[in-house]
Each structure stands twice: as structure tokens, then as C-alpha cells.
MINU-247282 format. One record per residue (C-alpha): x, y, z; residue number from 1; residue in one letter. Coordinates in nm, 4 decimals. Layout:
BEGIN
ATOM_X_Y_Z_num_residu
ATOM_X_Y_Z_NUM_A $
...
//
This chain:
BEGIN
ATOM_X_Y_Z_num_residu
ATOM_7.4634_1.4151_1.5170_1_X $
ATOM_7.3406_1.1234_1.6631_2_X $
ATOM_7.0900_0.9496_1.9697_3_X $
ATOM_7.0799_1.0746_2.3264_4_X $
ATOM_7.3185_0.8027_2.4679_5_X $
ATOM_7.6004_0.8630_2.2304_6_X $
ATOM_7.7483_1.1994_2.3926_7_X $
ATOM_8.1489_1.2223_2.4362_8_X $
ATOM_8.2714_1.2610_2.7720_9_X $
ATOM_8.3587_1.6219_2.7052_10_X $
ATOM_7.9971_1.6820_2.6169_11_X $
ATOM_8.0078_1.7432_2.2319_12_X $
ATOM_7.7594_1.5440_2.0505_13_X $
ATOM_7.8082_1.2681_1.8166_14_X $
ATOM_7.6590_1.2887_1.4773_15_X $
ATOM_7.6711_1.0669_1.1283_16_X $
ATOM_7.8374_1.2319_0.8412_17_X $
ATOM_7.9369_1.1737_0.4608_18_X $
ATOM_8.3393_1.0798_0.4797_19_X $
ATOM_8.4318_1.2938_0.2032_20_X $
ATOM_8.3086_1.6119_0.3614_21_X $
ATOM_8.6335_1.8585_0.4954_22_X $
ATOM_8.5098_1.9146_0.7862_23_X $
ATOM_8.1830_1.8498_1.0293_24_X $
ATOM_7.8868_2.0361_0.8464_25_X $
ATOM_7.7401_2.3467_0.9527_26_X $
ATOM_7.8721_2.3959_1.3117_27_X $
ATOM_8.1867_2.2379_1.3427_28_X $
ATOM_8.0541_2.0461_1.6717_29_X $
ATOM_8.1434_1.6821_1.8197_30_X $
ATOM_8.2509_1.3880_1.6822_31_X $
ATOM_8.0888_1.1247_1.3787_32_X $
ATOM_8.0306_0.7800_1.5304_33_X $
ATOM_7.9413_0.7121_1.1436_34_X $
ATOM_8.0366_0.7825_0.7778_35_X $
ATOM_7.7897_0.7948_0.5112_36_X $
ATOM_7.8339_0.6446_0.2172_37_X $
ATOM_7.6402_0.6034_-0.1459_38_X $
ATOM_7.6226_0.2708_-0.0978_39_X $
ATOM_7.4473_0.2454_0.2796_40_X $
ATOM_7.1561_0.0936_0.2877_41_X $
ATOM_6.8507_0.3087_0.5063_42_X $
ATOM_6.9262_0.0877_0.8014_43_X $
ATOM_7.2808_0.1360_0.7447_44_X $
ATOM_7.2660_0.5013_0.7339_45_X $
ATOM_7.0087_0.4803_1.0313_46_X $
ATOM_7.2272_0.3011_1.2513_47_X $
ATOM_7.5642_0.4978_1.1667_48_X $
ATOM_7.3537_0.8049_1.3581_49_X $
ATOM_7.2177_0.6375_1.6048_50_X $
ATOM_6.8468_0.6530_1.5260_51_X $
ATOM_6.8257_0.2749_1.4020_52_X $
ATOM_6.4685_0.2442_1.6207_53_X $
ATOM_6.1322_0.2801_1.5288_54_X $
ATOM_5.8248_0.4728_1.6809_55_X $
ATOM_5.5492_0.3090_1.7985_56_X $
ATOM_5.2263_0.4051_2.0320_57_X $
ATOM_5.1141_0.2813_2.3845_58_X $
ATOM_4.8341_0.3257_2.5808_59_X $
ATOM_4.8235_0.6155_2.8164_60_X $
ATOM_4.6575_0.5505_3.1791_61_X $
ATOM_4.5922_0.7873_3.4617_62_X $
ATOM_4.4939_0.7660_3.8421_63_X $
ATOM_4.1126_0.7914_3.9215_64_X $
ATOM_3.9850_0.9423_4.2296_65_X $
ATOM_3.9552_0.5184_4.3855_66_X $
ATOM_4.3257_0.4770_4.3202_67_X $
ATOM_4.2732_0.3306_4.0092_68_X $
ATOM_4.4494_0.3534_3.6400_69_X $
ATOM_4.2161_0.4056_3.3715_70_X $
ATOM_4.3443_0.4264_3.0309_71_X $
ATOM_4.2598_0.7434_2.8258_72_X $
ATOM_4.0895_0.6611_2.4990_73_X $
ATOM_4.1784_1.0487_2.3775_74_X $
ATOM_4.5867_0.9987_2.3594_75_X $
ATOM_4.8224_0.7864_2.2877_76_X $
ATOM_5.2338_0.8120_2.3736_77_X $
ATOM_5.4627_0.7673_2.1523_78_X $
ATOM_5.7626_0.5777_2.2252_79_X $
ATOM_6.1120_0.4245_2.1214_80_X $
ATOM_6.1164_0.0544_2.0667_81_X $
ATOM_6.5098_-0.0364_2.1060_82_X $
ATOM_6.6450_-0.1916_2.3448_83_X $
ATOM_6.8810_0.0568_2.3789_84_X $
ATOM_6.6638_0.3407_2.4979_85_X $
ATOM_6.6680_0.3959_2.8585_86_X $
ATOM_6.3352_0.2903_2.9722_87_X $
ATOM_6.2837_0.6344_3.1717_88_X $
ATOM_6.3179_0.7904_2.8488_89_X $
ATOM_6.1402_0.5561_2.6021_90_X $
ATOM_5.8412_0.7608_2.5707_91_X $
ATOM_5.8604_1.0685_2.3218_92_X $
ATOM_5.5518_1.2571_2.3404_93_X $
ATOM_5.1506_1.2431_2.4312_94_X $
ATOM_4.9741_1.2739_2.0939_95_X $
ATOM_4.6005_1.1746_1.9183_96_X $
ATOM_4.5438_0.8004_1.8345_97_X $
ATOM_4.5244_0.8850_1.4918_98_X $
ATOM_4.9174_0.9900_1.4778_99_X $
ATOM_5.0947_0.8576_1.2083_100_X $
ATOM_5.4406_1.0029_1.2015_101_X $
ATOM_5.7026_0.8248_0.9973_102_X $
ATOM_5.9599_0.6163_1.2114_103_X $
ATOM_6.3353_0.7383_1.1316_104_X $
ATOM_6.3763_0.4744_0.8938_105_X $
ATOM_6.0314_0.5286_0.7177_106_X $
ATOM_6.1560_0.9305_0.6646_107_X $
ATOM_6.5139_0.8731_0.5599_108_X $
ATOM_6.4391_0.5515_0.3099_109_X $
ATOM_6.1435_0.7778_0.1270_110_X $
ATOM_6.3774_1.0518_0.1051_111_X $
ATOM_6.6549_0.8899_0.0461_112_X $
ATOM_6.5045_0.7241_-0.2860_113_X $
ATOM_6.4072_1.0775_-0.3602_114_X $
ATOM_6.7372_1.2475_-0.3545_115_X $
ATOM_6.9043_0.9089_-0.5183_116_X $
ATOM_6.6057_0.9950_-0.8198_117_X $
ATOM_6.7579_1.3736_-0.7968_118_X $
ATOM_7.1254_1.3564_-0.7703_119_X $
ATOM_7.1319_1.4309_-0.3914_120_X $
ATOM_7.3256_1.2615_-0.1827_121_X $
ATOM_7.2861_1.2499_0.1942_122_X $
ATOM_7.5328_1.4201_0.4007_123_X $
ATOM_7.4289_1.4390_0.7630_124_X $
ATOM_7.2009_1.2314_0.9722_125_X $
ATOM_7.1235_1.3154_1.3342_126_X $
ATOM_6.8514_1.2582_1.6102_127_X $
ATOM_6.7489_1.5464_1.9286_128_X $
ATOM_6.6091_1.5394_2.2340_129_X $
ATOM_6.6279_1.1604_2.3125_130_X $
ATOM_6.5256_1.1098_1.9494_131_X $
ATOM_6.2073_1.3126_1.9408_132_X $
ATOM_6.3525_1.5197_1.6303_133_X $
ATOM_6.4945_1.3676_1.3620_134_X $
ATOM_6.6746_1.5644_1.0386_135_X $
ATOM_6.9567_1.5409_0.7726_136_X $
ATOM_7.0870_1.7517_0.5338_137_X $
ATOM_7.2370_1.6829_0.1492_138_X $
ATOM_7.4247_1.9510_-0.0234_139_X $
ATOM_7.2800_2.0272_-0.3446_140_X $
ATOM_7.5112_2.0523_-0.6906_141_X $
ATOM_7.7771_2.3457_-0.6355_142_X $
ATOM_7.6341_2.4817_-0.9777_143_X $
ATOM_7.3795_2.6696_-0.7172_144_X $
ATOM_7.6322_2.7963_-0.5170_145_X $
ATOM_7.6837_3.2193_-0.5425_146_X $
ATOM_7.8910_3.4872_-0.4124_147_X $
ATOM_7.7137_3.7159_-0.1769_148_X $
ATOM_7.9774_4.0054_-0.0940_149_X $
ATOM_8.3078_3.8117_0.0345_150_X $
ATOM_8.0573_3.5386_0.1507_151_X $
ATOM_7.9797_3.1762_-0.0489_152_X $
ATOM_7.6068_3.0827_-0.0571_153_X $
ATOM_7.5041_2.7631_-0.1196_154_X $
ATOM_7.1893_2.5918_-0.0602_155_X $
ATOM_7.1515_2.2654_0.0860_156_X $
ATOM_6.8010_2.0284_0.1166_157_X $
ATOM_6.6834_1.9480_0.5033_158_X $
ATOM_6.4551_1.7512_0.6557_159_X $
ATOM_6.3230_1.6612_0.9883_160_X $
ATOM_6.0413_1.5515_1.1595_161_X $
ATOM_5.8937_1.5741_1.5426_162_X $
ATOM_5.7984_1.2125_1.6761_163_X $
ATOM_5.6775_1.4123_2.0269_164_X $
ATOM_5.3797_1.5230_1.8640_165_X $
ATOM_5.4411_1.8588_1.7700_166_X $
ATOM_5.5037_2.0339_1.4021_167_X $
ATOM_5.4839_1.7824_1.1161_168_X $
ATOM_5.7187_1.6716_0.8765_169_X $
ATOM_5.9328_1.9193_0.6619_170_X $
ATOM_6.1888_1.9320_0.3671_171_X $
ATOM_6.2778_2.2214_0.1622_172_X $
ATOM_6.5958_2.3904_0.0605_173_X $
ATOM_6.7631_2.6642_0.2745_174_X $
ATOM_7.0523_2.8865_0.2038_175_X $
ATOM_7.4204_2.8545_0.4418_176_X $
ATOM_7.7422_3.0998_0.4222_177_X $
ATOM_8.0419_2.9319_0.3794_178_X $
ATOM_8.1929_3.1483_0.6033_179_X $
ATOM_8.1114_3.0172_0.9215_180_X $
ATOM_7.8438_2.7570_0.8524_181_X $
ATOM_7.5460_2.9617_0.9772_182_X $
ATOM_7.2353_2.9285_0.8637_183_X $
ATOM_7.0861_3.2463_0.6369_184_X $
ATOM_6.7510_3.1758_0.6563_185_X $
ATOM_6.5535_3.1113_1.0003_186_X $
ATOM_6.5954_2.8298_0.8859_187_X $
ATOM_6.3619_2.6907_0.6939_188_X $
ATOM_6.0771_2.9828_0.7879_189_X $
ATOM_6.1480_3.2035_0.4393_190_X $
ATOM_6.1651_2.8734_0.2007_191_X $
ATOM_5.8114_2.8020_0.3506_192_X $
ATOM_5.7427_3.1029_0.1339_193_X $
ATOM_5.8842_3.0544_-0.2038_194_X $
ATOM_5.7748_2.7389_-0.2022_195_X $
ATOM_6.1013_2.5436_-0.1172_196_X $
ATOM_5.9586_2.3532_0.1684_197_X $
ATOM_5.6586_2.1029_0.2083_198_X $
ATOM_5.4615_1.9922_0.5357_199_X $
ATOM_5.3092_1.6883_0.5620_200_X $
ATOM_5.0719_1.6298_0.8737_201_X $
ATOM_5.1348_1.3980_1.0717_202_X $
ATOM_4.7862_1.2158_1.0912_203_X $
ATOM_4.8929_1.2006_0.7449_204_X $
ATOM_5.0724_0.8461_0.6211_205_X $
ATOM_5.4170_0.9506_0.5111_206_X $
ATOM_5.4491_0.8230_0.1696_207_X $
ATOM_5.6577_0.9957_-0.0782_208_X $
ATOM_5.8185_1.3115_-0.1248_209_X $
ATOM_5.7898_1.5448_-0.4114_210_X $
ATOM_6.1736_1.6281_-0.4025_211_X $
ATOM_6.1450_1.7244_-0.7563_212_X $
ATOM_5.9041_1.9953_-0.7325_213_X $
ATOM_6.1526_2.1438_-0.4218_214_X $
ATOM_6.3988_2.1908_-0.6725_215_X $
ATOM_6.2366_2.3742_-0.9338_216_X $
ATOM_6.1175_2.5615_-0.6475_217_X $
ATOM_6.5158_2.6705_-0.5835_218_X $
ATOM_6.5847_2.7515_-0.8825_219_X $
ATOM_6.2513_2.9446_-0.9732_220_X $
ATOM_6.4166_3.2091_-0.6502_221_X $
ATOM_6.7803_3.1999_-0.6735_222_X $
ATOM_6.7433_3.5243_-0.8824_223_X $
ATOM_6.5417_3.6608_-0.6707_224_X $
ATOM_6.7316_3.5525_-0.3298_225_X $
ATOM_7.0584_3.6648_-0.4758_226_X $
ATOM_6.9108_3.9917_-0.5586_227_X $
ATOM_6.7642_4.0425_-0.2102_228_X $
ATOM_7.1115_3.9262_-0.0537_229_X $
ATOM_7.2671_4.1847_-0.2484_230_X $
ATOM_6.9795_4.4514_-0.1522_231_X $
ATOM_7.1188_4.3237_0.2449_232_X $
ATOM_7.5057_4.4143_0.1621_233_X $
ATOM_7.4163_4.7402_-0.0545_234_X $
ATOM_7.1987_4.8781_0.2683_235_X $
ATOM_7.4115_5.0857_0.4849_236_X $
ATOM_7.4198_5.0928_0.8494_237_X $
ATOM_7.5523_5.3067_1.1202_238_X $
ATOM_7.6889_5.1299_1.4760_239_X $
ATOM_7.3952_5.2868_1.6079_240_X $
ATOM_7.1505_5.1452_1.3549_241_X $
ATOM_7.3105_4.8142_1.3779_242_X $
ATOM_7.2748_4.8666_1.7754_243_X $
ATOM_6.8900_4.9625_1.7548_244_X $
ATOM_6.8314_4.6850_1.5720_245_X $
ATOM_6.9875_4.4157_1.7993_246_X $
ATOM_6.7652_4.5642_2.0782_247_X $
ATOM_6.4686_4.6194_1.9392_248_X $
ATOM_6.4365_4.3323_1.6744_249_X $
ATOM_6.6639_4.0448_1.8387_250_X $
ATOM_6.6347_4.1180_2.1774_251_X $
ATOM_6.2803_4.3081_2.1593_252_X $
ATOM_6.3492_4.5605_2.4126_253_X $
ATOM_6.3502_4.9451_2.3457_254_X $
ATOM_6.6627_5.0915_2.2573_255_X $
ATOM_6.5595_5.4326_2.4348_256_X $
ATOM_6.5501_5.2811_2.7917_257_X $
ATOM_6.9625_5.1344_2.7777_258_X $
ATOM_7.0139_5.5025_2.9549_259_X $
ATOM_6.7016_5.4562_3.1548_260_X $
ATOM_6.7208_5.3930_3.5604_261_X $
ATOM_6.4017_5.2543_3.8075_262_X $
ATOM_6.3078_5.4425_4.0655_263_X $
ATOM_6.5726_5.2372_4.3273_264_X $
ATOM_6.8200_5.3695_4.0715_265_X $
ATOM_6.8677_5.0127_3.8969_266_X $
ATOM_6.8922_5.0184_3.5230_267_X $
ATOM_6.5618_4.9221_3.3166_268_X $
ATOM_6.7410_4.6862_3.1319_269_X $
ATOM_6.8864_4.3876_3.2929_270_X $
ATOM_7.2408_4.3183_3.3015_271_X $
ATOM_7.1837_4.0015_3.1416_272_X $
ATOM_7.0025_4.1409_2.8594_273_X $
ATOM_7.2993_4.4298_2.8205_274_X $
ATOM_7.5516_4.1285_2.7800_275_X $
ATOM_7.3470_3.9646_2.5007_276_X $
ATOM_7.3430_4.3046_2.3409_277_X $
ATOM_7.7254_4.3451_2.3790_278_X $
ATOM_7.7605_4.0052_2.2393_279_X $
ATOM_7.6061_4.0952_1.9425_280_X $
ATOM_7.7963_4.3940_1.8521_281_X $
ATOM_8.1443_4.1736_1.9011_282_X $
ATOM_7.9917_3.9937_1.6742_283_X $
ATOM_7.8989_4.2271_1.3910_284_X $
ATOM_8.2251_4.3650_1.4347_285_X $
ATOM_8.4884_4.0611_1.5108_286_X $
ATOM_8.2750_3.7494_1.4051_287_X $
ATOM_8.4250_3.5629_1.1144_288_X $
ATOM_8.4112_3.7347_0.7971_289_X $
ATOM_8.2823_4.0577_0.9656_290_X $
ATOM_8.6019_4.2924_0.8291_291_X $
ATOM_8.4510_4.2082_0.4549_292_X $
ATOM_8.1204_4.2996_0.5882_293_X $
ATOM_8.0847_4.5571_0.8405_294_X $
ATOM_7.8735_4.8860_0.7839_295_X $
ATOM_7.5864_4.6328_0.5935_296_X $
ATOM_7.2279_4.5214_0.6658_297_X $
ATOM_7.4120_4.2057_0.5576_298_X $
ATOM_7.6344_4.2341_0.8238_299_X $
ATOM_7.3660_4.2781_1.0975_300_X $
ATOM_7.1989_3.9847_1.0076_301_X $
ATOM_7.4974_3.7337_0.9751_302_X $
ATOM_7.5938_3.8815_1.3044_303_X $
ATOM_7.2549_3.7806_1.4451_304_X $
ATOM_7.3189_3.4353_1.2997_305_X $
ATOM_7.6613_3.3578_1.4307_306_X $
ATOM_7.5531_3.4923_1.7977_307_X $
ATOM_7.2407_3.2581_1.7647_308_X $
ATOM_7.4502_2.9295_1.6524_309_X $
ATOM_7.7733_2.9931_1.8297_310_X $
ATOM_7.7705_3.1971_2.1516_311_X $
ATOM_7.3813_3.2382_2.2838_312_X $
ATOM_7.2784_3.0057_2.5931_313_X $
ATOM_7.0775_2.7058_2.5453_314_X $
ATOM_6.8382_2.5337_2.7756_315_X $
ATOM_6.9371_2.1734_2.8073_316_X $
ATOM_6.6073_1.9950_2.8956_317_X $
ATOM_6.6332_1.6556_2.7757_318_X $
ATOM_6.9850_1.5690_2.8661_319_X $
ATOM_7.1366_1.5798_2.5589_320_X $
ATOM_7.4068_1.8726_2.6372_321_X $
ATOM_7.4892_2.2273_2.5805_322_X $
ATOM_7.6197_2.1453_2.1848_323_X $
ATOM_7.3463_1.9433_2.0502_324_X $
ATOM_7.0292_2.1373_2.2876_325_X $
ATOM_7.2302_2.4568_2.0624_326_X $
ATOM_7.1663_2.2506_1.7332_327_X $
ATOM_6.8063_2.2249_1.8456_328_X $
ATOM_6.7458_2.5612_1.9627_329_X $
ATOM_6.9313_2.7441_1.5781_330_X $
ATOM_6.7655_2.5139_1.3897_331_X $
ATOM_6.4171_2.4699_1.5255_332_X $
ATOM_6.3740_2.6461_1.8358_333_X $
ATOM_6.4272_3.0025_1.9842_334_X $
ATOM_6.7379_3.0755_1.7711_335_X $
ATOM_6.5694_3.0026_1.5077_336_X $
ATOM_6.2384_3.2152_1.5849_337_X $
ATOM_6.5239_3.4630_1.6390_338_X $
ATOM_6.7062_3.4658_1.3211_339_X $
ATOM_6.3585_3.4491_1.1410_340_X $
ATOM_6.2320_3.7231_1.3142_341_X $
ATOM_6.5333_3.9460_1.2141_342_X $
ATOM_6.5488_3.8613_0.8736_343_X $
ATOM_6.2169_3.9645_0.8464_344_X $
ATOM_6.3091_4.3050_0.9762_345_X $
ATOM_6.5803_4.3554_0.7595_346_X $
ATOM_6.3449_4.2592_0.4591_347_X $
ATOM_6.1403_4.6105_0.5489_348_X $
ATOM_6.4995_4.7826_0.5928_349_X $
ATOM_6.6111_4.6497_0.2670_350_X $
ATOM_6.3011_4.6897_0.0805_351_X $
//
């Protein structure tokens, strides 16, 4: 998906991409400004996304009481050393002077050897929020792939990696459905659980990764995450279940008071908040795929996940636009604390 100065003059993003892919992966947003190919070279790859720079850390100063800058011996910034960066936005993030976060190149040549060992090829390369988050994704072999209802699961490996200072670095394997390209899984919140994903600090040096064990991870669950899908499209649901549970576990705010008034005669719940809430139910009912689903648990919750990727607002604060600050936001920010936190209420439903 690309660096913060490559945006199209209509605002979608640009992004790298493997050339024998149908169509852009997961959300069907912008335009490549790169093809992958197996024979790119990590700086080739790197470049064709945008994210051909590495990360480095400067001195930090601040303004004593005499006027004077003193430089903190406690952080560090890190920063962008291309030329290409704009120099008001060359600096990614205050961290610890013993940070040690792997430079775009460092993360996608380690994994890429990885995935090359493992039969994975790499299909998407992208960099957020001026560069500060970096991640990729690689299909994995279709024989993983399952039918879920009407809906195609197949799991894919992801990585990315926060050069602002916050998180750490991450891969793992997380499920999508064909149907629309959403995600299934919070993302990467319930592979953290079985195993499927692995953290690496990042005062940690980023060395290797055990791609191998991620793997046998997937395939020690798919039984069991095909069985739970299957629990998700065998639990029934009324409208008004489905309706209680986009208030109280998406939108966390009591069903009971949507007929409630204030005292000025105002309703308790904002009109803002009522909109998101009718979103959601056009969703569950009209969303793609939602004919071969509706009446489901399964239905609720790939409602929640095409509302999340597709129609809820995004805050753009870096500049990089409404499409890409949405790519952020599913994958590792609210819509993805979202989506994680209603799967996990559907788990209890479904239990």
C-alpha cells in the first residue's frame, strides 16, 4: 500500500502487490505503484512499496528554563533516513535508547528468506502513517482454504512492525472470507492465542523468524477454527438479538436506553451513535454475502467486519488519507479492537 508521499490525487492509497493476484488484496483500495515478483530482491520488493528507507535514532533536545537545548539522555527519536521523506515528517516516534526495531528492509529480507524456506510467497507490501507501520501479507497454499456456510476461508501469514515506538514486531496467520475480503479475526488478536502469532520486543535484535513453527501452529487449529466457525453459522439469531448485540458489544451502549429521552426531552443516545447502529443492521442484512447468511451469529459478526473495513469513519492524523488511515484503523487500530472485541462475544454466544 505504499509510503506517505505516494497518494493518488483522488486520495486512494498506493500499495505494492504480487502481479498475478485478480484483484487488489483484502480491500479492494487504490492503486499498485509496484508488482511483486519471486524473483525481487528485498530492496526490490522494498522499493516497489515505497518503504526502501531505513530507521535510524537521533538525539532528542529540549528547552531549559535559560533558553537553552539540552539533550535528553532518557530518549531517543526515531527517524527516516531518505531523502525522500519530508523533513517535517522524518521523525517517527520518541522511544528508549536501547530500541532496536528492524528497519523495513531488515523485517521483510528475514521474513522473506523464511517464507522462501516455507513455500510462501509475498503478496502485499505496504507502509502507514508516514512509514511508522510497516506489514505484508502472503497467502498460504489453497490446500488450507475451507468452506464456512456460502463463505471461502482461507488463511493468509501477516506481519508488521511499529518503528514509532509502540507494540513490537508480529507475524502469525489469520483467517479472511473470500467474500468481501474482511478480516475474520480482530485481526491477529485470536491467533495470539492458538499460537499462530509471535512478538518479538523491540529492544530485542530482530534476527530470524520461526515461520515454521507458525505453520504447524495453523494447522494444529484449523479443526478446531472450522468447528467454531460452524458453531457461529449454526447459532441462531433474531433482528433483535443481532440489534442488542451491535449496541451493546460494538458500540458498548445499552440497548434499553434507544427509547430513552433526557430530561430536555433529547434522546440518551446520540444521533451519531443511532447512525452507526443503523449502519450495522444494513449491513447484516444487505452487505455482500448477507442473503446466504442472515439469521446467524456468523452473520452478526461478518456484519461487524464489513462495517469496520468498509463504511466506519476513520481519523486521518498523519496525512495519509481516509483509505489507507481505514487500513490502519481494521487492521491495527480501533476497528480492529472492535472486531476483536465482538468476536469475543460471540465466542460466549456460541459456546
Amino acid at each position: 500500500m505504499g509510503a506517505y508521499a505516494d497518494h493518488l490525487k483522488d486520495g486512494r492509497m498506493a500499495y505494492a502487490q504480487r502481479g498475478d493476484l485478480v484483484k487488489p488484496w483484502w480491500y479492494r483500495l487504490g492503486m499498485k505503484i509496484g508488482e511483486i515478483t519471486d524473483s525481487d530482491s528485498t530492496d526490490d520488493a522494498c522499493t516497489k512499496a515505497g518503504i526502501a528507507f531505513a530507521v535510524g535514532k537521533r538525539p532528542v533536545y529540549v528547552k531549559n528554563d535559560k533558553g537553552e537545548y539540552v539533550e535528553l539522555t532518557d530518549f531517543v527519536a526515531t527517524a527516516r533516513d531518505d531523502e525522500l521523506a519530508n523533513p517535517n515528517k522524518a521523525v517517527l516516534g520518541i522511544v528508549s535508547p536501547d530500541w532496536r526495531g528492524p528497519s523495513p528492509r531488515q523485517l521483510v529480507g528475514v521474513l522473506q528468506d523464511g517464507m522462501n524456506a516455507n513455500n510462501i510467497k509475498l503478496a502485499t507490501l505496504m507502509g502507514m502513517k508516514g512509514g511508522r507501520m510497516i506489514a505484508g501479507s502472503a497467502r498460504l497454499d489453497p490446500k488450507y482454504s475451507t468452506k464456512i456456510g456460502s463463505d471461502l476461508i482461507y488463511p493468509i501469514f501477516t506481519f508488521c512492525t511499529n518503528n514509532a515506538g509502540q507494540g513490537s514486531t508480529r507475524y502469525g496467520i489469520t483467517d479472511v472470507t473470500a467474500v468481501c475480503e474482511n478480516t475474520t479475526e480482530g485481526p491477529l488478536a485470536a491467533a495470539d492465542g492458538r499460537g499462530m502469532l509471535i512478538r518479538i520486543g523491540h529492544r530485542t535484535d530482530f534476527v530470524g523468524g520461526d515461520i515454521a513453527r507458525v505453520l504447524e501452529a495453523n494447522e494444529g487449529t484449523l479443526t478446531e477454527r472450522i468447528a467454531f466457525y460452524n458453531r457461529l453459522v449454526d447459532k441462531k439469531m433474531s433482528d433483535q438479538e443481532v440489534a442488542e448485540f451491535f449496541a451493546r458489544d460494538v458500540l458498548s451502549i445499552n440497548p434499553d436506553e434507544l427509547t430513552k429521552n433526557n430530561a430536555d426531552g433529547s434522546p440518551v443516545i446520540k444521533t451519531r451513535t443511532r447512525n452507526m447502529l443503523t449502519a450495522l443492521m444494513t449491513a447484516y442484512k444487505h452487505g455482500a454475502g448477507a442473503d446466504a447468511r442472515i439469521g446467524s451469529a456468523w452473520a452478526a459478526y461478518q456484519a461487524v467486519t464489513y462495517w469496520t473495513d468498509h463504511e466506519a469513519s476513520t481519523r486521518d492524523t498523519c496525512g495519509d488519507g481516509e483509505a489507507l488511515s481505514r487500513i490502519y484503523s481494521s487492521q491495527y487500530g480501533k476497528g480492529a479492537q472492535v472486531k476483536a472485541k465482538a468476536l469475543a462475544a460471540l465466542t460466549k454466544v456460541a459456546a
